[in-house]
KOLFI-332908 format. One line per 5 residues: their letters; for each residue x, y, z of N, C-alpha, C, CB. Coordinates in pm, 1 decimal. Glycine has a CB too. Layout:
A = X/Y/Z/X/Y/Z/X/Y/Z/X/Y/Z  ...
REM end
This chain:
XXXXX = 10583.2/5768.2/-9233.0/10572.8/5679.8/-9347.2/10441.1/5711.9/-9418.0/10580.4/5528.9/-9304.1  10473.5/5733.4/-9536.7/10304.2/5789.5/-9614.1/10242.1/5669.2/-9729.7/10333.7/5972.4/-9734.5  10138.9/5686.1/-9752.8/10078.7/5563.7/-9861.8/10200.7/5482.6/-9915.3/9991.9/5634.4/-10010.3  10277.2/5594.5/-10016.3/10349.2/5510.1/-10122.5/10441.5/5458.0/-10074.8/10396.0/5567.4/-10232.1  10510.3/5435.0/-9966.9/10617.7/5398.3/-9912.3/10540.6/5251.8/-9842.9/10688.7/5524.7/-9810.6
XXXXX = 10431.5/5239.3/-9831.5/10346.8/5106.9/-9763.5/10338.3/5034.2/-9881.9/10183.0/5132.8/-9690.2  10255.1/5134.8/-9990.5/10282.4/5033.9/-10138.3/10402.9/5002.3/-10180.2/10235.2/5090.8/-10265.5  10495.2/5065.6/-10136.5/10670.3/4997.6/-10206.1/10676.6/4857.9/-10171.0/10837.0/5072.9/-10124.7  10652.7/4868.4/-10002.0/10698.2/4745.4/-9905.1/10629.7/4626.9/-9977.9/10642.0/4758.9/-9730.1  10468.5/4671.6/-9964.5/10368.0/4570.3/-10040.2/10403.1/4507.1/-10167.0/10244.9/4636.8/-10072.3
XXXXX = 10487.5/4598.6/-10271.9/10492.4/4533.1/-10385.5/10679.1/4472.1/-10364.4/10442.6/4653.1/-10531.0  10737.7/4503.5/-10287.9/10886.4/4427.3/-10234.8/10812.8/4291.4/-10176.9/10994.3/4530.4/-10085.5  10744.9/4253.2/-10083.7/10676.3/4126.5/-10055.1/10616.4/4060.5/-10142.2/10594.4/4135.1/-9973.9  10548.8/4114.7/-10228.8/10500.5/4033.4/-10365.6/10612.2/3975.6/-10432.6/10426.9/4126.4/-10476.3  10686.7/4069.9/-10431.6/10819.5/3954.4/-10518.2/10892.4/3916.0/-10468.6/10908.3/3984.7/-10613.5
XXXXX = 10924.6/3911.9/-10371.3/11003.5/3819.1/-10255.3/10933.3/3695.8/-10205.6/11029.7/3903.4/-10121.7  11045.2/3613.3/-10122.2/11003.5/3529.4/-10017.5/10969.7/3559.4/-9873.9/11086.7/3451.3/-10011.9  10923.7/3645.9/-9879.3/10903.5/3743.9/-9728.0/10763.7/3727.8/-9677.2/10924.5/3925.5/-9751.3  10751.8/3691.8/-9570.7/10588.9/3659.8/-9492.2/10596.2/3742.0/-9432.1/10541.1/3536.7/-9403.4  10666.3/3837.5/-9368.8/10611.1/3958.4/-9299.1/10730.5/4058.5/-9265.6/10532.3/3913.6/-9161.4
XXXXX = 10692.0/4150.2/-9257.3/10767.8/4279.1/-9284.5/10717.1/4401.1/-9126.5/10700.2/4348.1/-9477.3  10804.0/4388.6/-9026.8/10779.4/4468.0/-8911.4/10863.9/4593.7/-8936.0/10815.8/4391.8/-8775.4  10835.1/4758.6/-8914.3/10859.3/4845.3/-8921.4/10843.1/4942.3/-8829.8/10831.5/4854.5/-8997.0  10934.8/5002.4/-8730.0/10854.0/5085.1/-8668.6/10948.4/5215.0/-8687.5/10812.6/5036.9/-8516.7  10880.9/5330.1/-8629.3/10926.0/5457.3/-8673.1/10865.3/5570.2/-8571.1/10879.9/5479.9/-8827.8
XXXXX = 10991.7/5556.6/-8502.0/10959.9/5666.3/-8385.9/10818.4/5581.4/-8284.7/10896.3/5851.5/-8480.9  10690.7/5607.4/-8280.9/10557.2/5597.9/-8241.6/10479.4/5530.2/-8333.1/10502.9/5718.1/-8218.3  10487.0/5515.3/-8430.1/10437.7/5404.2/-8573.9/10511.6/5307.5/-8613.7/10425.0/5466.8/-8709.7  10405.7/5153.7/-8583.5/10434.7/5074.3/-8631.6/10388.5/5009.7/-8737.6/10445.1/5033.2/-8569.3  10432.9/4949.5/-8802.4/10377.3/4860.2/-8913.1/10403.0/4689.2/-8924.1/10436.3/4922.2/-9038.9
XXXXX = 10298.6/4648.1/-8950.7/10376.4/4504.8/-8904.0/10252.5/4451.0/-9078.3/10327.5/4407.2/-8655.5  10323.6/4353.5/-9177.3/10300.8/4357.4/-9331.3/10313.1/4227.2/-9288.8/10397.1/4435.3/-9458.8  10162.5/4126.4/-9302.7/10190.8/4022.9/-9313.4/10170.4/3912.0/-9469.1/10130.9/3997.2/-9204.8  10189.6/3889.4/-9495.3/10145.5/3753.7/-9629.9/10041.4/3686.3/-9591.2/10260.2/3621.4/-9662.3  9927.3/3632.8/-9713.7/9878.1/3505.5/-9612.4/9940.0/3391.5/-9623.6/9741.2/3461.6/-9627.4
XXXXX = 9975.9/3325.4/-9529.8/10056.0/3185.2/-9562.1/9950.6/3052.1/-9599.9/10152.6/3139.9/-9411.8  10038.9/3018.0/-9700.3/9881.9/2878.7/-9724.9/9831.4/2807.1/-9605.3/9927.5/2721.6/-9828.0  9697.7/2722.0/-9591.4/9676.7/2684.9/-9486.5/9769.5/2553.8/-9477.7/9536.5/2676.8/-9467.9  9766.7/2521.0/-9385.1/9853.6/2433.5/-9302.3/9746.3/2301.2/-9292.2/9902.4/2512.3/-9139.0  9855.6/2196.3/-9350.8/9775.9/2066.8/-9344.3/9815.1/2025.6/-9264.6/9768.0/1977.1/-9432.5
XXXXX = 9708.0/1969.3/-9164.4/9693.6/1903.9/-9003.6/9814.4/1795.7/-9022.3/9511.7/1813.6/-8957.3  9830.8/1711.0/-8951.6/9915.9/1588.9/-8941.7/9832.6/1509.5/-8932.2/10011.5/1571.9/-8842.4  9852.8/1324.0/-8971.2/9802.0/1275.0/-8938.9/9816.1/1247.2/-8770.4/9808.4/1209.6/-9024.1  9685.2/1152.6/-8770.5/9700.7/1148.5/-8572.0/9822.0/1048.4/-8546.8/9528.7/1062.4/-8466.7  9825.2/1030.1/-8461.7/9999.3/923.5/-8432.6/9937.3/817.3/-8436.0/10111.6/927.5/-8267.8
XXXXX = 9800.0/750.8/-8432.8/9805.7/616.8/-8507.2/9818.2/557.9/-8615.9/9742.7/574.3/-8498.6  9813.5/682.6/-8690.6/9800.1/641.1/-8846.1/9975.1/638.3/-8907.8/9685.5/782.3/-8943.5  10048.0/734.2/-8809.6/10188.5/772.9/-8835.8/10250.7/623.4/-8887.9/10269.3/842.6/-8686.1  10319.1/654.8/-9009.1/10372.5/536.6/-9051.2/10492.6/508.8/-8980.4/10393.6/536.0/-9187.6  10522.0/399.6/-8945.4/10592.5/331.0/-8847.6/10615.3/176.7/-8918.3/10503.9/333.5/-8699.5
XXXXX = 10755.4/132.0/-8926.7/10789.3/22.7/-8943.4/10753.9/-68.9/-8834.3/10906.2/28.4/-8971.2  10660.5/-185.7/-8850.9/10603.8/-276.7/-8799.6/10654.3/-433.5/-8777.1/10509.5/-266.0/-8861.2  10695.8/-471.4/-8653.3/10770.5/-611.6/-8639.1/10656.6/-669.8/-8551.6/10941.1/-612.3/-8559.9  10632.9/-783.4/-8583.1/10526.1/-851.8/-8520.0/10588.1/-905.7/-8375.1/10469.8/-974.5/-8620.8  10585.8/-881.1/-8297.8/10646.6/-963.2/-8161.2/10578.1/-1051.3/-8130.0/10663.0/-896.6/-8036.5
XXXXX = 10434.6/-1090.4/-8193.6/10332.8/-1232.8/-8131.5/10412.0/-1326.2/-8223.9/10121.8/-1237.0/-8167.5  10463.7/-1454.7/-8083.7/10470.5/-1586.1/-8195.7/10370.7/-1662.7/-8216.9/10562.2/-1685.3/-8168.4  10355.8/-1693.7/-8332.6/10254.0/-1777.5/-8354.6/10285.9/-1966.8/-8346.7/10207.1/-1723.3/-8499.4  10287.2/-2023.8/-8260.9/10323.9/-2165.6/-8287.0/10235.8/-2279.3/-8354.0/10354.2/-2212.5/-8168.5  10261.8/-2321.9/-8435.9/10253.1/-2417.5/-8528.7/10315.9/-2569.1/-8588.1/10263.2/-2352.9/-8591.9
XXXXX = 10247.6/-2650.6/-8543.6/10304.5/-2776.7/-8613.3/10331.7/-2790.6/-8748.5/10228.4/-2874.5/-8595.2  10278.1/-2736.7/-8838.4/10220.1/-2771.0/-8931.9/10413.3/-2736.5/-9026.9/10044.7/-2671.8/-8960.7  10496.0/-2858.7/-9063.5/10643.1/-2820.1/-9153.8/10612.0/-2703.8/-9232.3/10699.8/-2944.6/-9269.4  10718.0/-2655.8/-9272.2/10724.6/-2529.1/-9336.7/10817.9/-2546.4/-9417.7/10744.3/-2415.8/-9259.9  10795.5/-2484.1/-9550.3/10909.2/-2514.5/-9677.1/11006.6/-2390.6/-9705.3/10824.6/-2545.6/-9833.1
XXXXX = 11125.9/-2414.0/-9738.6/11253.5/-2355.9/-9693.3/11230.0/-2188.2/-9766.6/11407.9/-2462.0/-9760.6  11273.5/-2054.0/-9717.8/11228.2/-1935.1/-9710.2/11223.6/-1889.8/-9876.7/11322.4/-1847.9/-9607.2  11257.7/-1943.4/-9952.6/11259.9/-1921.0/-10136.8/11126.4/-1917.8/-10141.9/11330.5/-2053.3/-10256.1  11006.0/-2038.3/-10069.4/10922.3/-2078.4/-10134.6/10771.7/-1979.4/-10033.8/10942.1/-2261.0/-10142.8  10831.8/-1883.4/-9969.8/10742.5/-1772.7/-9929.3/10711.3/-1646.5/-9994.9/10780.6/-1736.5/-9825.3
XXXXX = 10557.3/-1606.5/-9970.7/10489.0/-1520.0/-10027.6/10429.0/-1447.6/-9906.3/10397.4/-1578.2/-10126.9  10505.4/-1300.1/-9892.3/10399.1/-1191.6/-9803.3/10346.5/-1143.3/-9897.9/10452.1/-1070.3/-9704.9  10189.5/-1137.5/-9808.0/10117.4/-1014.0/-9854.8/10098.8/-962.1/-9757.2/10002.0/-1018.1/-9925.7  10110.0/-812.1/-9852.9/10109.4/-674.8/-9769.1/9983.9/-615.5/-9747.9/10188.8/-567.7/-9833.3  9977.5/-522.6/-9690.9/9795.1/-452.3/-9659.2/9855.6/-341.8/-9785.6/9730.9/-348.9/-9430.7
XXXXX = 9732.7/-324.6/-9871.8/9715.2/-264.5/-9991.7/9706.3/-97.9/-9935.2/9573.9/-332.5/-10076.4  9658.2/-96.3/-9807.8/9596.7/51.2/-9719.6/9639.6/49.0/-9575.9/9413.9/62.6/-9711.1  9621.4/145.5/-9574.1/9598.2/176.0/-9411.0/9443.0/132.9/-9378.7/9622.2/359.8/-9369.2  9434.2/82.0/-9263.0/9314.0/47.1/-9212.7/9327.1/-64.6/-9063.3/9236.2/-20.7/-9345.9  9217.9/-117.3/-9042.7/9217.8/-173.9/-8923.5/9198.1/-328.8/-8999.9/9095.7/-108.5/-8808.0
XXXXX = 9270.4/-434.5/-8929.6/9278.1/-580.1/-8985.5/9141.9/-682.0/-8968.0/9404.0/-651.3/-8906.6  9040.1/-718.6/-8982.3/8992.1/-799.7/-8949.9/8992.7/-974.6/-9029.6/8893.9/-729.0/-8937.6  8996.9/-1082.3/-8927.6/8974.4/-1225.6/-8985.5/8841.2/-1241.7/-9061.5/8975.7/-1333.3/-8868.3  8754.1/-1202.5/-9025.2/8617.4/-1241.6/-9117.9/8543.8/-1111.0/-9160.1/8499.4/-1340.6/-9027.1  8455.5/-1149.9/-9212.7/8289.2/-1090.2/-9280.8/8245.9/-985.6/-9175.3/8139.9/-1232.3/-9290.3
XXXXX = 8253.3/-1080.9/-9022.0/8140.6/-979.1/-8975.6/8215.7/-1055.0/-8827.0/7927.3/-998.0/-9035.0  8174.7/-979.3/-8707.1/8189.6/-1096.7/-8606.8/8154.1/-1218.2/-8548.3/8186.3/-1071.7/-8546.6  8024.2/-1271.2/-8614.7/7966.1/-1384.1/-8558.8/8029.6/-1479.1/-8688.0/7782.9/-1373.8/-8531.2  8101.3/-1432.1/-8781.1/8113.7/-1526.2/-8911.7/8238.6/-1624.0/-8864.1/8153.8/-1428.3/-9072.9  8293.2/-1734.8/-8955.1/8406.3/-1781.3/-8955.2/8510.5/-1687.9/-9024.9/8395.2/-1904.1/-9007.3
XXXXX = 8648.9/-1722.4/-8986.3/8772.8/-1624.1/-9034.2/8770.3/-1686.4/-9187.5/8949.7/-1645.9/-8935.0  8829.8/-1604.0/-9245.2/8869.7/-1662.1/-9416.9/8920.2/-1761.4/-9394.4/8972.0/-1585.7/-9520.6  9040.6/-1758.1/-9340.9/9199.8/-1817.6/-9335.0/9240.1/-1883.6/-9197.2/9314.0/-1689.2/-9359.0  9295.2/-1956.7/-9205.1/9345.1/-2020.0/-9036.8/9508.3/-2063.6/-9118.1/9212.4/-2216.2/-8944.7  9591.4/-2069.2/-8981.7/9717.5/-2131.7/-9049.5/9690.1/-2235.2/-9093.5/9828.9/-2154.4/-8978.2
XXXXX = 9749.1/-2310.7/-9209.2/9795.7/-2416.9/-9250.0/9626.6/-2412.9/-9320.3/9869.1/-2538.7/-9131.7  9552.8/-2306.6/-9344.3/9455.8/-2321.8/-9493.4/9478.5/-2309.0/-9593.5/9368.5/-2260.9/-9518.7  9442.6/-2391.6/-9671.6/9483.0/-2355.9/-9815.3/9412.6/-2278.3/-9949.2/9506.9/-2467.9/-9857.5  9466.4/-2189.2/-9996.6/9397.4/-2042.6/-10008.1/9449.2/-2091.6/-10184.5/9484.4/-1858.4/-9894.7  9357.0/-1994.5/-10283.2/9380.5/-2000.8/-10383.8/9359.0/-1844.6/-10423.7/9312.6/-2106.8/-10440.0
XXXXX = 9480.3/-1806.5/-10591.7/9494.9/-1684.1/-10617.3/9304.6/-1630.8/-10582.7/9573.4/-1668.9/-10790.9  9340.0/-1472.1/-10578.4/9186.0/-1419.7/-10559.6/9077.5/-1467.6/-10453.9/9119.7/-1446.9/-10682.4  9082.4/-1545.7/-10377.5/9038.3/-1565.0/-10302.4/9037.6/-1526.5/-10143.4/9048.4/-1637.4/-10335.7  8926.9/-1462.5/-10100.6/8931.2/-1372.1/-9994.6/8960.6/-1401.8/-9879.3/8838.5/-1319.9/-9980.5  9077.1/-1327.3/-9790.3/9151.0/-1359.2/-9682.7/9155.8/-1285.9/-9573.6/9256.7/-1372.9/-9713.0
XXXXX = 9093.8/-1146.5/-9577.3/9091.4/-1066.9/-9468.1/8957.4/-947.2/-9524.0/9264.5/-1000.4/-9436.4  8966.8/-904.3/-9397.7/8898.9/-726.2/-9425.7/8953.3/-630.0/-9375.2/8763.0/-688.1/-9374.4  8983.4/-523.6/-9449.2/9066.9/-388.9/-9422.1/8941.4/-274.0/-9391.2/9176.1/-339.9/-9577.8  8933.4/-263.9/-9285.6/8824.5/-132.1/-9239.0/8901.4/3.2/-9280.6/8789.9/-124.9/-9045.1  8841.2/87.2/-9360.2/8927.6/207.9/-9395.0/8804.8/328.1/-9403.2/9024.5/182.5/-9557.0
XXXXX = 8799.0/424.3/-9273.3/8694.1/491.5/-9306.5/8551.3/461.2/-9308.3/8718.3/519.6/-9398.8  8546.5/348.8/-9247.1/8397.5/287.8/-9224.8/8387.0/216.1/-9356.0/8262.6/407.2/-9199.7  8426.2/230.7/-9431.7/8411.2/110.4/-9555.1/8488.2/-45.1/-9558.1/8470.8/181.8/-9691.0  8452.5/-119.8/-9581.8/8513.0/-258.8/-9543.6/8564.9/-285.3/-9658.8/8420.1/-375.7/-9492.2  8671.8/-334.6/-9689.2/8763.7/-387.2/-9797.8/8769.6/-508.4/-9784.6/8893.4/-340.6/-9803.6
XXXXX = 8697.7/-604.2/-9889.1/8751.5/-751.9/-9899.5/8877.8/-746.8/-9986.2/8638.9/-858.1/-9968.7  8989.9/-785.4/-9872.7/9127.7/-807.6/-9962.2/9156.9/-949.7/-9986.4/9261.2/-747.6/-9889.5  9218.8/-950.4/-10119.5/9237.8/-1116.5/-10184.2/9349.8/-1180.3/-10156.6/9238.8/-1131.1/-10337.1  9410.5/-1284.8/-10198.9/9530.9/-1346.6/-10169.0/9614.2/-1318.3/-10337.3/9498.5/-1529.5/-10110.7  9704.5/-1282.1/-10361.5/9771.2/-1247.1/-10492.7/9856.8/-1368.6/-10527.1/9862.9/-1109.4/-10484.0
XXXXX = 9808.6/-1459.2/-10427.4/9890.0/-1601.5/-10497.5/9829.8/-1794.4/-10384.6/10141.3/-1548.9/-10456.9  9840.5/-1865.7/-10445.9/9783.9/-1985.9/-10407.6/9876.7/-2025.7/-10364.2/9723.3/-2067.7/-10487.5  9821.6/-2119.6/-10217.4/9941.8/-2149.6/-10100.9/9880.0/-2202.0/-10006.8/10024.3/-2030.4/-10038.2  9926.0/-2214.9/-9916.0/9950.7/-2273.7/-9778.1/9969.5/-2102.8/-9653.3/10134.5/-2396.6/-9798.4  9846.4/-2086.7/-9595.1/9897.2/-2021.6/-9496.4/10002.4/-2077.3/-9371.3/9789.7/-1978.0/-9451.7
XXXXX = 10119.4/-2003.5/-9384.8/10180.7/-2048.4/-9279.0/10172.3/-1947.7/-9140.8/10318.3/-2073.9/-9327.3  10163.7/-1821.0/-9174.0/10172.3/-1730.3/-9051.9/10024.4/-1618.8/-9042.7/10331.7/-1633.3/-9071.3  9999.2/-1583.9/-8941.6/9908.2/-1458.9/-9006.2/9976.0/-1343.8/-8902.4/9700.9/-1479.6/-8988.5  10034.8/-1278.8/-8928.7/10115.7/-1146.6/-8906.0/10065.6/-1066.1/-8798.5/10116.5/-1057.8/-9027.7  9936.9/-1037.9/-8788.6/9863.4/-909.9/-8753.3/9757.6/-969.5/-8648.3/9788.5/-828.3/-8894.4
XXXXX = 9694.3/-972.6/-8549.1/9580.7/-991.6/-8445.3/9418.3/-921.6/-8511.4/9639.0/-898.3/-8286.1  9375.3/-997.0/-8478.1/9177.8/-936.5/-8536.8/9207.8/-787.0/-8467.2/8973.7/-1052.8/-8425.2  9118.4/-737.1/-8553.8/9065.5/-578.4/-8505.9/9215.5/-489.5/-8495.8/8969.7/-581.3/-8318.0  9350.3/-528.4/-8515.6/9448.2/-425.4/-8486.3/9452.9/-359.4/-8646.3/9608.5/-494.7/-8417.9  9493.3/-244.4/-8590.7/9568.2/-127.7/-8682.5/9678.4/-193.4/-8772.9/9647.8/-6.4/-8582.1
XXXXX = 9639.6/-137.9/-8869.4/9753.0/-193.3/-8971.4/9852.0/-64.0/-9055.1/9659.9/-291.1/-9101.6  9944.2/-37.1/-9096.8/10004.6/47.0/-9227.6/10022.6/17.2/-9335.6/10104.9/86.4/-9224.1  10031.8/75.4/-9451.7/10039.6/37.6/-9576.1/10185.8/-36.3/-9602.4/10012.8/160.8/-9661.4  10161.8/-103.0/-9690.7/10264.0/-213.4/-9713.3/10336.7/-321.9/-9513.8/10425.3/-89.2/-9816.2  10241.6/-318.9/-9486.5/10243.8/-401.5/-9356.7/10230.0/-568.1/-9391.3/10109.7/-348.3/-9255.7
XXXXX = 10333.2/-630.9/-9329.1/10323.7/-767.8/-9412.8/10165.1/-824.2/-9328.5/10498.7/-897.1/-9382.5  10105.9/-878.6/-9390.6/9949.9/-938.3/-9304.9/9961.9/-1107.2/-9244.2/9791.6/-942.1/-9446.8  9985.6/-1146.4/-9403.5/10026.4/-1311.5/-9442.5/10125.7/-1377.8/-9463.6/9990.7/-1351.9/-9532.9  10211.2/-1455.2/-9435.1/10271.2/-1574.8/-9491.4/10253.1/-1689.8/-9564.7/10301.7/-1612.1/-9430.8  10241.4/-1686.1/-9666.6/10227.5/-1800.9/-9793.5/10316.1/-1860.3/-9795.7/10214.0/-1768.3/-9928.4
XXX = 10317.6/-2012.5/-9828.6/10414.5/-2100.8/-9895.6/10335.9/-2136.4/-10043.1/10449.9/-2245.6/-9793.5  10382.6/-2129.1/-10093.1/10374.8/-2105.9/-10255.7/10335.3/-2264.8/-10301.8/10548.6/-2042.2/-10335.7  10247.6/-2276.1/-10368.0/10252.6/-2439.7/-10377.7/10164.0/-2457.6/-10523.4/10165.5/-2532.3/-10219.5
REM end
C-alpha cells in the first residue's frame, strides 16, 4: 500500500460516517482512526433523574380541604432540601403554617450555593413532601398548599 492509496482511505473517512478503517495486507497493517468527540461523563446516580414517591407519612390533625383546592410546589432545581437559613435557625414552614405568595419556604443547596426558594401561591401548608438535608430532582413535588 503506498502514500496515495492511505490518502484515498483518509479522504473516503472524511466523507463518510466511518471512525475507523482496519486494513491489513499480507505483513502490513493499517488501522485509520477518526477522532471521536469527547464523551460527556454521566451524571453520578444521585443526581439520575428518577420519579420520586414520598413513602414518609406525615400525620396531621389539622382538616384538609377537598383535592381542587391544592397547590404543589415543585423544586425549581436539582439540589439538596433544607427547612431553614442555617441549622441553629427556625424552619420557614411547619404544617398547618400559613405562608403568603413570595414568601420564603425552603433552601435548595445546589453546588454550594444556597437558594432561597419562595412559595408561588398563599395557603395553608398541609404536607411537606421531602425530609431536611435529603436530595431532591427537578420538578420534585416539595409542598402541599391549600389555597386560601
Amino acid at each position: 500500500m503506498n502514500k496515495d492509496d492511505i490518502e484515498d482511505l483518509i479522504a473516503i473517512m472524511d466523507r463518510s460516517n466511518l471512525s475507523e478503517i482496519e486494513i491489513a495486507d499480507g505483513k502490513t497493517k493499517i488501522v485509520l482512526r477518526k477522532n471521536s468527540p469527547a464523551l460527556v461523563p454521566a451524571l453520578p446516580q444521585s443526581y439520575a433523574i428518577q420519579p420520586h414517591i414520598s413513602s414518609v407519612p406525615i400525620e396531621t390533625d389539622i382538616p384538609t380541604a377537598s383535592i381542587e383546592n391544592f397547590y404543589v410546589i415543585k423544586s425549581p432545581m436539582v439540589g439538596t432540601f433544607y427547612t431553614s437559613p442555617s441549622p441553629d435557625s427556625d424552619t420557614f414552614v411547619r404544617v398547618g403554617s400559613r405562608i403568603e405568595k413570595d414568601s420564603p419556604i425552603c433552601i435548595l443547596e445546589a453546588m454550594k450555593v444556597m437558594n432561597e426558594i419562595q412559595s408561588d401561591v398563599s395557603g395553608i401548608v398541609r404536607e411537606i413532601l421531602v425530609r431536611n438535608g435529603q436530595p431532591v430532582e427537578f420538578s420534585q413535588p416539595l409542598f402541599k398548599i391549600e389555597i386560601s
